[in-house]
C-alpha positions in Angstrom: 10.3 21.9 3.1 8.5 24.7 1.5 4.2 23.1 0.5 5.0 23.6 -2.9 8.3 21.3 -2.8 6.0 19.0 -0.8 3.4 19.0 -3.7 5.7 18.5 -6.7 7.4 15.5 -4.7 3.7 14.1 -4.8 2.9 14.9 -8.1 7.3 12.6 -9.0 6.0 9.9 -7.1 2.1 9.9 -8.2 3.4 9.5 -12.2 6.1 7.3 -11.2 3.3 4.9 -9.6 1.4 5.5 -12.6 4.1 4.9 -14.9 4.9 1.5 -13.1 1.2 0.2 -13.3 1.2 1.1 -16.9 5.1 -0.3 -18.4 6.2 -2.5 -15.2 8.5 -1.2 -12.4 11.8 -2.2 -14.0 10.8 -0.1 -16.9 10.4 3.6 -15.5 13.2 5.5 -15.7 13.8 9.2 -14.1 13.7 10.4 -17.8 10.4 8.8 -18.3 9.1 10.3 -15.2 10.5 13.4 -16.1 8.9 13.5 -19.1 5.6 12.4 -18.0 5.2 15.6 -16.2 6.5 17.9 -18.5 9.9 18.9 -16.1 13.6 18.2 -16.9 15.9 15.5 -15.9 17.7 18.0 -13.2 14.5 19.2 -12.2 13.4 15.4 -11.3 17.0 15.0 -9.0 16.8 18.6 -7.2 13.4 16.4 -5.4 14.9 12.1 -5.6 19.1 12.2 -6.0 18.2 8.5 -7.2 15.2 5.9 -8.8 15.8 4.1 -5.7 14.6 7.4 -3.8 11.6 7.8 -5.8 10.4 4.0 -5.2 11.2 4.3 -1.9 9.3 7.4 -1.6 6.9 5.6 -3.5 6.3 2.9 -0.7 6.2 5.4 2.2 3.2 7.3 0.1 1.5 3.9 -0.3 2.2 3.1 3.5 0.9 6.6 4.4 -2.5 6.4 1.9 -3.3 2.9 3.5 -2.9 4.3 6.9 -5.3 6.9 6.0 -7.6 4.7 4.7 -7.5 2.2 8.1 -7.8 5.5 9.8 -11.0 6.5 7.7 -12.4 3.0 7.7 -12.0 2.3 11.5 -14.9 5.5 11.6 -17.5 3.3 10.2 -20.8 2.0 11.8 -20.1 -1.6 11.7 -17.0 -4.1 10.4 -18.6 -5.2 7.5 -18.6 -1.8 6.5 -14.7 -1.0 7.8 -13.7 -4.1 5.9 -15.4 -2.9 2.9 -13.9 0.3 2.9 -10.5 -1.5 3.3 -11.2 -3.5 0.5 -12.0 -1.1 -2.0 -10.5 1.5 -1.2 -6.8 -0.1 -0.4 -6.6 -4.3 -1.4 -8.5 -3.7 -4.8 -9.2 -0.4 -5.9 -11.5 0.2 -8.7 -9.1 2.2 -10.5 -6.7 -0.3 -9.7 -3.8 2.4 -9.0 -0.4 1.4 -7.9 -1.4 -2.6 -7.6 1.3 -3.6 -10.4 3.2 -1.2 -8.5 3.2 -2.6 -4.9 3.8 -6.6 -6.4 6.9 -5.1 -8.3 8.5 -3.4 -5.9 8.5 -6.7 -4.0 10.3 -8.3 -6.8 12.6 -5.4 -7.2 13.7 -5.7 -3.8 15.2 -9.3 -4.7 17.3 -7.4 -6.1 18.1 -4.3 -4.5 19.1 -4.0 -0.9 18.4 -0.6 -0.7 14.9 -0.9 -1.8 14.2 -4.4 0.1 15.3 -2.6 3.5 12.9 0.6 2.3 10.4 -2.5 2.0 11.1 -4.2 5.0 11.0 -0.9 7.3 7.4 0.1 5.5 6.5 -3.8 6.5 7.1 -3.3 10.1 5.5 -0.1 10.6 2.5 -1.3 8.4 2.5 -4.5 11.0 2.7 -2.2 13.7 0.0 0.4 12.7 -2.6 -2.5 11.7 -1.7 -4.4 15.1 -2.1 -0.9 17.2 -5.9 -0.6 15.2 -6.9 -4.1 15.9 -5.7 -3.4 19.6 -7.9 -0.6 19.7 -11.3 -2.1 18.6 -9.8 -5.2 21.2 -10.3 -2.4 23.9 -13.7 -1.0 22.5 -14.8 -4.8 22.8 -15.0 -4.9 19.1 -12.7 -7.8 18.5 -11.8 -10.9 20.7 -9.4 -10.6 23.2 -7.9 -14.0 22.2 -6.9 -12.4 19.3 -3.0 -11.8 19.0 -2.3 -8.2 17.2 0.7 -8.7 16.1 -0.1 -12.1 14.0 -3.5 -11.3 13.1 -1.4 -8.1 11.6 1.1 -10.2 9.8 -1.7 -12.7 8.2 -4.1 -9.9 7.1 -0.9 -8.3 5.2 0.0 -12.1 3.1 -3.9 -11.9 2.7 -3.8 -8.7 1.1 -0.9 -9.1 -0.5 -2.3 -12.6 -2.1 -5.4 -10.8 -3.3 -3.1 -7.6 -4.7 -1.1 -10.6 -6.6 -4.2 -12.4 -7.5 -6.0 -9.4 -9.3 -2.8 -9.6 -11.4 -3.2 -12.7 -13.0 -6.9 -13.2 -12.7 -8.7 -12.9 -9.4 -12.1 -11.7 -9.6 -12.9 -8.8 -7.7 -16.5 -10.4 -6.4 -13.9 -13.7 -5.3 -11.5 -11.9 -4.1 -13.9 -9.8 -1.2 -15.7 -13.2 -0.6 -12.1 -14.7 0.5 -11.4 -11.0 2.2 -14.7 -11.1 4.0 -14.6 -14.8 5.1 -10.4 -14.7 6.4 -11.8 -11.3 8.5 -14.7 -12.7 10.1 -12.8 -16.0 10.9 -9.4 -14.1 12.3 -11.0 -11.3 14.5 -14.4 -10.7 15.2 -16.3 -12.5 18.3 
């Protein structure tokens, strides 16, 4: 695909993530998205043929910013720095962007097969990608080797998930890094 094609996808997906945190998942339509950016209807389907597309694409670009920020954060100095960087910069942004997002797209795929298999594929690689990191610092000696990757994986994503969901409704953002901070320490470090 040419980069520009590659760049207006972005820019669909980017408003419809935006669009979602802003009116709630089940209320973005194409025309909506469409709109937001100033394109036409056709326009939007020459790039998504569907709204399931578009959230589908949606959850691979979250997938593929979180594994950029794991990438980024595995770089720091120590883990309390790491897990910072995860926390802010993925489990609760400042800005806050695509957080309504993420929760609704789990409760759209109650509902839609083809967006609860998008989901469940981006869940297993995302368990795969955090186990394969966590294996890594094992083998740097960073992290205990009693430590199984591939649960440790699975309970750090319900933990972040909890703390996206509990942002929603309430959580603190001091509270939520204490309980961040505390289920890290406890799960993998020596």
């Amino acid at each position: 695909m040419p980069e520009y094609k590659e760049e207006v996808r972005k820019k669909i997906v980017h408003a419809a993530i935006e669009l979602s945190d802003e009116e709630g998942l089940a209320n973005v339509r194409m025309e909506d998205v469409a709109k937001k950016l100033g394109i036409s209807r056709t326009t939007l389907y020459l790039y998504f043929k569907s709204r399931e597309d578009l959230i589908t694409q949606a959850h691979k670009t979250f997938r593929q910013g979180i594994a950029e920020v794991l990438s980024s954060a595995f770089e720091k100095e120590s883990y309390e720095e790491t897990f910072s960087a995860i926390f802010n910069d993925f489990i609760y942004p400042v800005n806050g962007f695509g957080t309504r997002s993420v929760i609704e797209m789990f409760a759209e795929a109650i509902r839609n097969d083809k967006i609860n298999a998008a989901m469940e594929d981006n869940y297993l690689a995302m368990r795969e990608m955090i186990a394969g990191i966590i294996e890594e610092q094992k083998g740097k000696g960073l992290i205990s080797e009693e430590v199984d990757p591939i649960r440790v994986s699975e309970i750090i994503q319900s933990i972040t998930l909890g703390i996206k969901m509990g942002s929603v409704v309430g959580l603190g953002r001091d509270e939520a890094e204490k309980i961040w901070k505390s289920a890290i320490k406890k799960l993998i470090f020596k």
